[in-house]
TORKOL-4160 file (C-alpha; in steps of 0.2 Angstrom, whole numbers, padded with zeros to 4 digits, m for minus):
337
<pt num="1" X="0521" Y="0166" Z="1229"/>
<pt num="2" X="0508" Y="0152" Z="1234"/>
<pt num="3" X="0508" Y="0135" Z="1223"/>
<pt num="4" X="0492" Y="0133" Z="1212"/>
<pt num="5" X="0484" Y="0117" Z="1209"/>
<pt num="6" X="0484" Y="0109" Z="1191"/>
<pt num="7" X="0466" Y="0104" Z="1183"/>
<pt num="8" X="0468" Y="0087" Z="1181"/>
<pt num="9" X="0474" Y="0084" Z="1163"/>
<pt num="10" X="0481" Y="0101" Z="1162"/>
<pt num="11" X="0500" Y="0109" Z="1162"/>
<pt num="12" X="0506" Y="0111" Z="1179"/>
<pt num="13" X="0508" Y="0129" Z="1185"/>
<pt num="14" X="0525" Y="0137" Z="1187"/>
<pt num="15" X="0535" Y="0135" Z="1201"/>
<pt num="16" X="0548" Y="0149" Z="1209"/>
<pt num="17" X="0545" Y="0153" Z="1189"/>
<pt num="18" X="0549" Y="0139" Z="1183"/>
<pt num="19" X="0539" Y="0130" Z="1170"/>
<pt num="20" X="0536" Y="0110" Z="1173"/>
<pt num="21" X="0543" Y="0098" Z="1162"/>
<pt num="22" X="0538" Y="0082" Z="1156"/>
<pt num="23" X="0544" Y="0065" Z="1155"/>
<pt num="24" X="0537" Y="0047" Z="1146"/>
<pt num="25" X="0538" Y="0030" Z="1153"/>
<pt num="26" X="0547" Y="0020" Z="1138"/>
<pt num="27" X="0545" Y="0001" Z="1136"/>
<pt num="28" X="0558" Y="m0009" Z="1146"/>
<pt num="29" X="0560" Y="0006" Z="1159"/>
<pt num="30" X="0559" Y="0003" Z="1177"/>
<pt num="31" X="0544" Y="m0001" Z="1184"/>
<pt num="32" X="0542" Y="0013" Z="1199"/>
<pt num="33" X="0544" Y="0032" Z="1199"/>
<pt num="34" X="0559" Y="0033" Z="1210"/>
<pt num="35" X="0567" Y="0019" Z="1201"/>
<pt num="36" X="0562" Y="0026" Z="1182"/>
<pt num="37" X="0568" Y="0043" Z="1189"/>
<pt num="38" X="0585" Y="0039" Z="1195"/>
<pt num="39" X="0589" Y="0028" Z="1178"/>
<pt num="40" X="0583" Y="0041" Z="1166"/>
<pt num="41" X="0590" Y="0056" Z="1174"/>
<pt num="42" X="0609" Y="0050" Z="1182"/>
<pt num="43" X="0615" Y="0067" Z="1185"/>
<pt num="44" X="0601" Y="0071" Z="1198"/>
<pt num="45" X="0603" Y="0066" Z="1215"/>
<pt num="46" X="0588" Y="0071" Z="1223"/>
<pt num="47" X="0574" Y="0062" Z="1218"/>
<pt num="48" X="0568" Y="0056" Z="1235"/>
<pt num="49" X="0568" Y="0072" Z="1242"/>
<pt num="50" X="0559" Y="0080" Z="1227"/>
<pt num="51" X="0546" Y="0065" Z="1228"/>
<pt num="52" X="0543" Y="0070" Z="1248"/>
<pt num="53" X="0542" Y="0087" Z="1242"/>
<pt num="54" X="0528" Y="0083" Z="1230"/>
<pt num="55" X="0537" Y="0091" Z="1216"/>
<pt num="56" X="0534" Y="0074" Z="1204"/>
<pt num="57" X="0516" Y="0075" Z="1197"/>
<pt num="58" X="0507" Y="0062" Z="1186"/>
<pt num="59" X="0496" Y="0067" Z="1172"/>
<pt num="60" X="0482" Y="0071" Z="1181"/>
<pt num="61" X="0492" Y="0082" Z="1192"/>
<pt num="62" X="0496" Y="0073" Z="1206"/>
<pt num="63" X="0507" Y="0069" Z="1217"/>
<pt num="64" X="0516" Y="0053" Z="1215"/>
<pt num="65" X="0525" Y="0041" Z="1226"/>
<pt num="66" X="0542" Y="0032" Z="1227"/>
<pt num="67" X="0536" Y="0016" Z="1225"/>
<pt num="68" X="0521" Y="0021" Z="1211"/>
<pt num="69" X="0519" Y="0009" Z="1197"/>
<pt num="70" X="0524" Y="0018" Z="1182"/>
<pt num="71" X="0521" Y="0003" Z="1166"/>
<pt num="72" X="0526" Y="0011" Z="1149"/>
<pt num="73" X="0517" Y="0025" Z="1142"/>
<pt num="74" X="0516" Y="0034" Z="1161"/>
<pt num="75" X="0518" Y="0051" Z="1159"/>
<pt num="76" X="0527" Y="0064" Z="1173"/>
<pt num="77" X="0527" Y="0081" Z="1176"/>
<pt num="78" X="0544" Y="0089" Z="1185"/>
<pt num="79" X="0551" Y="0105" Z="1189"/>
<pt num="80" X="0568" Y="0106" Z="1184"/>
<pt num="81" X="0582" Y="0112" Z="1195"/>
<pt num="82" X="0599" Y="0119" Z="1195"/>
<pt num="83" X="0614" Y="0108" Z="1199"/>
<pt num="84" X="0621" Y="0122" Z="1207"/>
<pt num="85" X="0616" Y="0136" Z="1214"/>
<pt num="86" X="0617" Y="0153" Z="1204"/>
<pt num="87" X="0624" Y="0167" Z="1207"/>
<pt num="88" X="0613" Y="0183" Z="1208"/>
<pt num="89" X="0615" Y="0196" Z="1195"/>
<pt num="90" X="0618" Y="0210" Z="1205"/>
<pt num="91" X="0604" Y="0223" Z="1196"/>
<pt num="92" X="0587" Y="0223" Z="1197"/>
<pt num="93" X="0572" Y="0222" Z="1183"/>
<pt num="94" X="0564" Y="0239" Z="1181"/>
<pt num="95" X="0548" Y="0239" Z="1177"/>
<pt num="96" X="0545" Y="0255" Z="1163"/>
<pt num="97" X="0526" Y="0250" Z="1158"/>
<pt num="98" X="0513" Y="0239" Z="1164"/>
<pt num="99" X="0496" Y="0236" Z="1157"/>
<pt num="100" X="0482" Y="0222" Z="1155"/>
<pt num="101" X="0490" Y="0216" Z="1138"/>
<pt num="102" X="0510" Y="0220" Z="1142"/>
<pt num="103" X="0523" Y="0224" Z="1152"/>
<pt num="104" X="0538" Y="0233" Z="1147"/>
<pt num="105" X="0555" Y="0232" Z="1158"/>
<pt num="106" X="0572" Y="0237" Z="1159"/>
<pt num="107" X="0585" Y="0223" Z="1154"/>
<pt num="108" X="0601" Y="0222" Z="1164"/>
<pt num="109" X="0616" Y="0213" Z="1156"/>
<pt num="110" X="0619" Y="0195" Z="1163"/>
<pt num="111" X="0602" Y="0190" Z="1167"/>
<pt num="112" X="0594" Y="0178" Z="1153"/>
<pt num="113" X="0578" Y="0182" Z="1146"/>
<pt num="114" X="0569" Y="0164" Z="1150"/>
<pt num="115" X="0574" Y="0148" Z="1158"/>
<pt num="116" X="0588" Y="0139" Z="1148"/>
<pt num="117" X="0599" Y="0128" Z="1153"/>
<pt num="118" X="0612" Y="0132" Z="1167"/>
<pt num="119" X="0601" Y="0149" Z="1168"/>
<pt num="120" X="0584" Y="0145" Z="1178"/>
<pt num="121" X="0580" Y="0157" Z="1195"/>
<pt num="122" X="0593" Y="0172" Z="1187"/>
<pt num="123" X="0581" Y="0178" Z="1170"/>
<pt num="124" X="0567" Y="0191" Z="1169"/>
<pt num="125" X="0552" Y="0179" Z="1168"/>
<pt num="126" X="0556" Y="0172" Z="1184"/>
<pt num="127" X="0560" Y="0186" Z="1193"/>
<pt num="128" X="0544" Y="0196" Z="1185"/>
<pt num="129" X="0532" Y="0182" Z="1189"/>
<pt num="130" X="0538" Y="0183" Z="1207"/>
<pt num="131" X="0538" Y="0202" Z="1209"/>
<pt num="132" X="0521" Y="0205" Z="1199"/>
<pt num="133" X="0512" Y="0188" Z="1200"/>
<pt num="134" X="0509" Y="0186" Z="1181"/>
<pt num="135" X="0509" Y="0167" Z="1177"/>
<pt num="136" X="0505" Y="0172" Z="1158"/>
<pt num="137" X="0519" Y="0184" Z="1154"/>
<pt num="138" X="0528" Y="0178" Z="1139"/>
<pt num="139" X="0543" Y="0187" Z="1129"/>
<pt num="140" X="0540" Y="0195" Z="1113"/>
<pt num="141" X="0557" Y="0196" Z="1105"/>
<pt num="142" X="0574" Y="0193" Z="1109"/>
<pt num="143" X="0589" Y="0200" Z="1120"/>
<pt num="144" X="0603" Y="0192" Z="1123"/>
<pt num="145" X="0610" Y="0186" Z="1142"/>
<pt num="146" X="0624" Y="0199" Z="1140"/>
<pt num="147" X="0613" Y="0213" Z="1132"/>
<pt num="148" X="0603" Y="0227" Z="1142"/>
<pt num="149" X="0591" Y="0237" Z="1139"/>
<pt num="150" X="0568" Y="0238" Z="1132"/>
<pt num="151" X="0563" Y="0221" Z="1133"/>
<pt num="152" X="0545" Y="0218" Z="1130"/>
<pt num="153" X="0532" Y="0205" Z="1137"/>
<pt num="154" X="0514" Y="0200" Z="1133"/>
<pt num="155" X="0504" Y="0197" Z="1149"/>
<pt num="156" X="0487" Y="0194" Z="1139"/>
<pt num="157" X="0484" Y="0176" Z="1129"/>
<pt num="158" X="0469" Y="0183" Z="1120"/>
<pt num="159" X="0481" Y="0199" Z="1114"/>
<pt num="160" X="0497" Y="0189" Z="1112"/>
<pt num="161" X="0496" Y="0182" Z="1093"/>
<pt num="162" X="0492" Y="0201" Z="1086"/>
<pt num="163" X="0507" Y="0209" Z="1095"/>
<pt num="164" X="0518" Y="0194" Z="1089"/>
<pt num="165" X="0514" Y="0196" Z="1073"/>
<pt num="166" X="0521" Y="0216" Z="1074"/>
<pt num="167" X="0539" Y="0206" Z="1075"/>
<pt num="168" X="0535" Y="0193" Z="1063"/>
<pt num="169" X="0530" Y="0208" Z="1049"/>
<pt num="170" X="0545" Y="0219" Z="1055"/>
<pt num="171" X="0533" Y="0233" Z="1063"/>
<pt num="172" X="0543" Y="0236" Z="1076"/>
<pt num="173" X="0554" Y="0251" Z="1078"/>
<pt num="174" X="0572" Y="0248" Z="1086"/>
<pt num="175" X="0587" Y="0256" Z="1090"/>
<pt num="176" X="0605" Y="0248" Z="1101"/>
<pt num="177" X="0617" Y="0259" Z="1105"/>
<pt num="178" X="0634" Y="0250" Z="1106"/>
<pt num="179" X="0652" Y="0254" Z="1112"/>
<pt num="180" X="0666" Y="0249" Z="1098"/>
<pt num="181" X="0686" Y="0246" Z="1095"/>
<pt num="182" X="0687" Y="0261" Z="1083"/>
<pt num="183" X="0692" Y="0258" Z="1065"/>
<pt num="184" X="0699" Y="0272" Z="1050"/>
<pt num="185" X="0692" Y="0264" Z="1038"/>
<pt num="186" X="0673" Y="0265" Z="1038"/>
<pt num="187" X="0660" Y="0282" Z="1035"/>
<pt num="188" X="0646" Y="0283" Z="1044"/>
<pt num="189" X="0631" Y="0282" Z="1039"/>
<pt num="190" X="0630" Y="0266" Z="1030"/>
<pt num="191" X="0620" Y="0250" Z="1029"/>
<pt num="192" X="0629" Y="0234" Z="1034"/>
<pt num="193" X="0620" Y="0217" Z="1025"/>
<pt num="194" X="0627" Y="0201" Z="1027"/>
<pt num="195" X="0623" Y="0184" Z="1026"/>
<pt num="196" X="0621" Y="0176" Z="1043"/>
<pt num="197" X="0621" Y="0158" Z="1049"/>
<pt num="198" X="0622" Y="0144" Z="1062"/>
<pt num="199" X="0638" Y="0134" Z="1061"/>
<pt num="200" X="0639" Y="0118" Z="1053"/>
<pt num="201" X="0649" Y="0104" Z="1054"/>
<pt num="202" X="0660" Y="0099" Z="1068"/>
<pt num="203" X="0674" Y="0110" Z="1076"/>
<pt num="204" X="0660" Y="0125" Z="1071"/>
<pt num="205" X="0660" Y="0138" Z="1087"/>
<pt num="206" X="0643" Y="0134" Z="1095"/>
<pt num="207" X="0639" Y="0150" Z="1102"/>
<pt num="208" X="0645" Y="0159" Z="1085"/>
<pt num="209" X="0635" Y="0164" Z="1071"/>
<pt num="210" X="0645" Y="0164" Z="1054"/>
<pt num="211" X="0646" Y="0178" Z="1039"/>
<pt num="212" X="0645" Y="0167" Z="1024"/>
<pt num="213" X="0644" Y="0173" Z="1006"/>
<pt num="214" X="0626" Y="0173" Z="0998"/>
<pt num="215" X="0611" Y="0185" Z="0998"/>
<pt num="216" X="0610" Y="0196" Z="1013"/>
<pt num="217" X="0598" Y="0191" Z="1026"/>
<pt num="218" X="0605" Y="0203" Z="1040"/>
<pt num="219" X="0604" Y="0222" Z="1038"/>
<pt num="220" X="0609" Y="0233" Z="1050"/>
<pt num="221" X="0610" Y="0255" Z="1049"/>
<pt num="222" X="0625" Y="0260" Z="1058"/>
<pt num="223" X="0627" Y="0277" Z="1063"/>
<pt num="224" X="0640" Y="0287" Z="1072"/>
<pt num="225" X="0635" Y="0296" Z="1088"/>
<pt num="226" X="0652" Y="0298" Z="1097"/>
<pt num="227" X="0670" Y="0296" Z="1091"/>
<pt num="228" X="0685" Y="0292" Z="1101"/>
<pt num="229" X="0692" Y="0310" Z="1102"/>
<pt num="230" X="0676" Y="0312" Z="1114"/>
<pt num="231" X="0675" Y="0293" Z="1121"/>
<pt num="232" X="0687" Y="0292" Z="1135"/>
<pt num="233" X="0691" Y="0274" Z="1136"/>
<pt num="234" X="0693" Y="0277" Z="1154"/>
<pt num="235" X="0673" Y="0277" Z="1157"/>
<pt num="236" X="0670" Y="0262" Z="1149"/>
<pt num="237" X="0672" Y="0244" Z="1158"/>
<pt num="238" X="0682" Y="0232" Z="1149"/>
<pt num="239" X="0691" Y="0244" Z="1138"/>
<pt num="240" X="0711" Y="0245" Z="1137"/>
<pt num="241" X="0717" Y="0262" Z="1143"/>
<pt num="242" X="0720" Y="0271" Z="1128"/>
<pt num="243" X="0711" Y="0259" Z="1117"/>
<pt num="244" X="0702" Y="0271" Z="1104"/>
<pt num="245" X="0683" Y="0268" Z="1104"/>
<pt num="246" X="0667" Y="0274" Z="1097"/>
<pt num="247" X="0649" Y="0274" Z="1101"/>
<pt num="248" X="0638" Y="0267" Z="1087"/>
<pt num="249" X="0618" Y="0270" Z="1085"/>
<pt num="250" X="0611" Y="0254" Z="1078"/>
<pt num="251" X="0595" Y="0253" Z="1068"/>
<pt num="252" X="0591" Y="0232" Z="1063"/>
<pt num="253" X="0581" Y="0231" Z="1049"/>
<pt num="254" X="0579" Y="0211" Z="1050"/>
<pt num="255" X="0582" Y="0202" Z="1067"/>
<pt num="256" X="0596" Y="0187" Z="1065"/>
<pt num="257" X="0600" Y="0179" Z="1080"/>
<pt num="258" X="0618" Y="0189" Z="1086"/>
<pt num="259" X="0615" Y="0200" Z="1071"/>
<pt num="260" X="0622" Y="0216" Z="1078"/>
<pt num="261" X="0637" Y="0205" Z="1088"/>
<pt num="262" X="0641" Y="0197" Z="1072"/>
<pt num="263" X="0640" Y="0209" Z="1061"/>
<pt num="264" X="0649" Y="0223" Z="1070"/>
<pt num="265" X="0664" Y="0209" Z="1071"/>
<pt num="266" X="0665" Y="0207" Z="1055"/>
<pt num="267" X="0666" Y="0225" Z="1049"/>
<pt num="268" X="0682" Y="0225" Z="1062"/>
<pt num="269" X="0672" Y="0235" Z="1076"/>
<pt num="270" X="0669" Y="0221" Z="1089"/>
<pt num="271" X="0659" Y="0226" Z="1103"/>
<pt num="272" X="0668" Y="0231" Z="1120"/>
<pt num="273" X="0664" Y="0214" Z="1131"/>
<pt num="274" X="0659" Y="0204" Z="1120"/>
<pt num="275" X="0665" Y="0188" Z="1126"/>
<pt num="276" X="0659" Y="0178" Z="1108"/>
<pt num="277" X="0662" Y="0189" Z="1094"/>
<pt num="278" X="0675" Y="0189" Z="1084"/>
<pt num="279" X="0683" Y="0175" Z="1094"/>
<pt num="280" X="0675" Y="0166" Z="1107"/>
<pt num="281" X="0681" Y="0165" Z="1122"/>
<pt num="282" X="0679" Y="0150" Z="1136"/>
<pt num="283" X="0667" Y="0149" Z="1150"/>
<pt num="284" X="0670" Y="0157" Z="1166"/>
<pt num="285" X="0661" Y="0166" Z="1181"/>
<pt num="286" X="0653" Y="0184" Z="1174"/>
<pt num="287" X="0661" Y="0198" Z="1179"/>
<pt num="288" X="0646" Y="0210" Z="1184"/>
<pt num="289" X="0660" Y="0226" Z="1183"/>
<pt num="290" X="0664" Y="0222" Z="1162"/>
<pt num="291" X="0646" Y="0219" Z="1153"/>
<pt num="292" X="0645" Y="0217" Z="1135"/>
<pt num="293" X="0644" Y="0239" Z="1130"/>
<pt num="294" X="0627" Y="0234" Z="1119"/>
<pt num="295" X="0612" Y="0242" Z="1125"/>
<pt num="296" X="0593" Y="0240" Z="1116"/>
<pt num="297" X="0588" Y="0258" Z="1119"/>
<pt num="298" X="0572" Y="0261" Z="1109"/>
<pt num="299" X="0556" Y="0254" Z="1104"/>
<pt num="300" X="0540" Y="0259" Z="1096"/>
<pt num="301" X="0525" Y="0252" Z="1086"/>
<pt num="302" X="0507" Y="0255" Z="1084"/>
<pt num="303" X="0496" Y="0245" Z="1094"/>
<pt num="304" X="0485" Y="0233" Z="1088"/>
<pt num="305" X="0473" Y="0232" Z="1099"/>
<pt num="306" X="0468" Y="0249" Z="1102"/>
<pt num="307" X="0480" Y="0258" Z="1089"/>
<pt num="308" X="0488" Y="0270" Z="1098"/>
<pt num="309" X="0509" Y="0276" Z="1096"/>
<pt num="310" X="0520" Y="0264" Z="1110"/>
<pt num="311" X="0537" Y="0270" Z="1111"/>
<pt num="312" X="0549" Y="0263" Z="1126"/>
<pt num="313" X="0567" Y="0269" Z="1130"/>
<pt num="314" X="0579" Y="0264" Z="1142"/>
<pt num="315" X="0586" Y="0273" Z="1154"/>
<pt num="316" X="0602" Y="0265" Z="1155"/>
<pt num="317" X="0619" Y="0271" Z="1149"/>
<pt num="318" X="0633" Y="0264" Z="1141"/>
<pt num="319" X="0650" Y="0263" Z="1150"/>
<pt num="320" X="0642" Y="0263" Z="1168"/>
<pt num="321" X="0630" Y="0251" Z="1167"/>
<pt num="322" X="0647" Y="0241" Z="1174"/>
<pt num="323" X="0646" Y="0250" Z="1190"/>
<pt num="324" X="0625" Y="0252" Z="1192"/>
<pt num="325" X="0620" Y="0248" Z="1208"/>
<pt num="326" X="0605" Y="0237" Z="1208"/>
<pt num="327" X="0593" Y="0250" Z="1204"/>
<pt num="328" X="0575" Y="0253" Z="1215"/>
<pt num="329" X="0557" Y="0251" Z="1203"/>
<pt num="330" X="0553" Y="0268" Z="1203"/>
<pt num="331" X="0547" Y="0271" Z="1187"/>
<pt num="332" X="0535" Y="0259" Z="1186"/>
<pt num="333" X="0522" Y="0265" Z="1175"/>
<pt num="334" X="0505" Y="0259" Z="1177"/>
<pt num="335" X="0492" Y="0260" Z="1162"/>
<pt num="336" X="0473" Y="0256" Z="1159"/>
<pt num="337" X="0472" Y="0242" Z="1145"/>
């Protein structure tokens, strides 16, 4: 995709997908860019070549020099990059609606939604930007790196704040489907609620959000759709050969961050692959063939703008989405605003 041009005074556009960042001459810094650069940023190594590469703008957008002057108060727009290379996620973004005001894709595990951290090129906005050339597209709700499945975006600024606000007012409709370590002790149907919360204090697991007592804040219908008399363990990836299993239809009524994760832990039915719930394990190199068995398979609400009935669902199953080949965009879905 071309590079555009910043206005003068204006946010850089992306670039490869990846939104600028910014960056304030403090007093007492050093006095050029390349030497300002270099102190404040240690780890990176490749200043020089990013300043030859115009990829260092000033405010006015830019290019800057080496050798520019940058006195205290000089404010600098970069593009962040990777300090290594990332791997490709072997499966592709399928694009399942596409309008004016959104677009509605396919998730596949192991790709982040947005740029974050160590996760920049390898999400959907980057590789949606690049395959539909959408600078605006933003995310409207949450999905988990590890989770696959109806992932929704607004690609209109005008539109963007009314369908927000259907998240914010709980008017959207949706379903998970997960795989579980089987458990006696529950009956289905029932309602989980728990309190949920980010850890404290030091020693906490990072990654791990924490059932504490207090009121419920998390609420979750749990559902039985298969028990392990018809899951053959031997279908899904990550599962222990005759490890009994069960496949759980998930309806959030509120939308905690890890809420089903956490919550299914706690009940003693972790999810198959899940890699942080109910003990978290250390960092390593994904392994594409055993995904996290939690799928976001449905979602509906009424419009706002024009008020007609949206309802999305993935085509994806659990226990193969471990051995899905990278899938072709064939049922992209075109629509009149």
């Amino acid at each position: 995709m071309p590079q555009e041009v910043a206005t003068a005074g204006s946010m850089p556009p992306p670039r490869d997908g990846v939104n600028p960042s910014r960056v304030r001459v403090r007093p007492g810094e050093p006095g050029t860019v390349l030497a300002f650069l270099q102190a404040r940023f240690l780890h990176a190594t490749d200043w020089p070549e990013r300043l030859q590469q115009q990829a260092v703008l000033n405010a006015a957008g830019q290019p800057v020099q080496a050798a520019t002057p940058c006195p205290a108060g000089t404010l600098l727009w970069y593009w962040r990059r990777p300090a290594e290379p990332e791997p490709r996620v072997p499966f592709e973004v399928v694009v399942l609606h596409q309008c004016a005001r959104l677009v509605v894709v396919n998730k596949p595990p192991f790709l982040a939604v947005t740029p974050s951290g160590r996760h920049l090129q390898e999400t959907v906005l980057v590789r949606l930007q690049q395959q539909l050339g959408l600078r605006d597209l933003s995310p409207l709700h949450r999905v988990d790196r590890d989770t696959a499945g109806v992932l929704a975006f607004s690609a209109d600024p005008a539109s963007r704040a009314a369908y927000q606000a259907l998240w914010r007012e709980r008017q959207v409709h949706k379903v998970y489907e997960a795989v579980v370590l089987w458990r006696d002790h529950l009956r289905f149907p029932f309602t989980a609620r728990h309190r949920l919360e980010e850890p404290r204090g030091d020693g906490a697991a990072f990654h791990q959000m924490q059932v504490v007592p207090g009121e419920p804040n998390a609420e979750t219908l749990v559902e039985l759709l298969q028990g392990p008399a018809a899951l053959d363990p031997a279908t899904v990836p990550g599962a222990a050969p005759g490890q009994p299993l069960a496949l759980l239809r998930l309806t959030p009524v509120t939308g905690r961050k890890h809420q089903l994760r956490a919550q299914l832990a706690a009940l003693g039915l972790p999810i198959v692959g899940d890699r942080v719930y109910p003990v978290l394990q250390p960092e390593g190199p994904d392994d594409f063939a055993r995904p996290l068995q939690l799928l976001a398979r449905h979602l509906a609400f009424r419009d706002p703008v024009d008020g007609s009935a949206r309802a999305f669902e993935s085509a994806l199953r659990l226990g193969r989405l471990g051995f899905q080949a990278a899938a072709p965009d064939a049922s992209l879905h075109t629509a009149s605003p």
